[in-house]
C-alpha positions as CSV (number, residue, x, y, z in Angstrom):
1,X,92.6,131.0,116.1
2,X,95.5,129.0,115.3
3,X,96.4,126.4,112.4
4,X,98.4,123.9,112.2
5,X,99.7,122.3,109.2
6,X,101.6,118.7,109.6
7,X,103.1,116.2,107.1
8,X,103.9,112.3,108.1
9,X,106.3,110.8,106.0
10,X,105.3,106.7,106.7
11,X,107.0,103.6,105.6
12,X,104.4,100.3,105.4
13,X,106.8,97.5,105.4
14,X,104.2,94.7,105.4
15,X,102.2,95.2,102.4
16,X,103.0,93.9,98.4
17,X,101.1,95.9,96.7
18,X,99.6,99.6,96.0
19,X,96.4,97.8,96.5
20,X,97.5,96.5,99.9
21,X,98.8,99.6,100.5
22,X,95.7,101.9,99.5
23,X,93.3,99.8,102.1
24,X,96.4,100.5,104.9
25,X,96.4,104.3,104.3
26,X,92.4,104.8,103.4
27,X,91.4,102.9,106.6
28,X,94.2,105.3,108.7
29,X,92.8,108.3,107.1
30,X,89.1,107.2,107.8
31,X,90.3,106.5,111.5
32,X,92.3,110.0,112.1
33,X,89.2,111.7,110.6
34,X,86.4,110.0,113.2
35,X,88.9,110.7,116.1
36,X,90.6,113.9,115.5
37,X,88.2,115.8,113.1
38,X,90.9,116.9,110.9
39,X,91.8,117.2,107.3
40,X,94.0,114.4,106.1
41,X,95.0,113.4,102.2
42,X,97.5,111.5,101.1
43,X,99.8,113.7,99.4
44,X,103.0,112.0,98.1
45,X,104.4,108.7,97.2
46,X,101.2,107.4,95.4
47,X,103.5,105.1,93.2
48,X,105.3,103.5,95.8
49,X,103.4,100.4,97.6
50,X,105.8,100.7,101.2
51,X,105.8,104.4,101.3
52,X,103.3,107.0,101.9
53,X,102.7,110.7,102.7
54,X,99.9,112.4,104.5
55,X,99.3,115.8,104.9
56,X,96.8,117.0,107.8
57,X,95.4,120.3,109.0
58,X,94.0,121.1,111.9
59,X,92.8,124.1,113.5
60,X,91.8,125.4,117.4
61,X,91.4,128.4,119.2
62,X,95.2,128.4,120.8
63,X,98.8,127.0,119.9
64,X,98.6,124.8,122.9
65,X,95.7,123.1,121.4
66,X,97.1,122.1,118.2
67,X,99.9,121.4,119.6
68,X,98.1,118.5,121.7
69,X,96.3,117.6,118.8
70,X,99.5,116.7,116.6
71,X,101.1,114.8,119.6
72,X,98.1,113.0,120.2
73,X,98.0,112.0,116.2
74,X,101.8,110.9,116.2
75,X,101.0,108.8,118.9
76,X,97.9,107.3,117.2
77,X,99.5,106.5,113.9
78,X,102.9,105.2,116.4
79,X,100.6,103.0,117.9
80,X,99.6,101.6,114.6
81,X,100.4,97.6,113.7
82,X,102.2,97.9,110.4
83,X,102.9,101.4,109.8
84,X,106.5,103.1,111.0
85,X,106.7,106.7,110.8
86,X,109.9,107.7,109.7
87,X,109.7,111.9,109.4
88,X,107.1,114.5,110.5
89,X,107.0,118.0,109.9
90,X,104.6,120.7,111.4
91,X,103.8,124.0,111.0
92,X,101.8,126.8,113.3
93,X,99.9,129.8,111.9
């Protein structure tokens, strides 16, 4: 079994607001959880309205299957109108 732990470091350039912000990030989260069954919070940046920080897990029986799993999730939230991702970070255990 492996595990792999990621972090997206996201900029939102087009909302005003941590309210505009908050339905951004909670409707991306709801979206990454009904396509990738993962475990996905926001975990930094909570003050700032353009910035945000999610942290995901996801776990399968081999590396190579994580690994397909994050690239396919970079490319999800890339696709994304409105969101820029400006740093990831992963981990394998």
């Amino acid at each position: 079994m492996r595990v792999a732990v990621s972090v997206f470091d996201l900029h939102i350039p087009g909302v005003t607001s941590l309210k505009g912000k908050r339905k951004v990030i909670k409707s991306l989260i709801h979206r990454l959880r009904n396509r990738f069954n993962l475990s996905v919070s926001e975990i930094g940046y909570q003050d700032l309205w353009q910035r945000a920080e999610l942290g995901m897990a996801v776990v399968c029986y081999n590396g190579a299957g994580t690994d397909s799993i994050l690239e396919q999730i970079f490319t999800f939230i890339e696709a994304e109108n409105g969101i820029e991702i400006i740093a990831t970070r992963s981990e394998h255990y």
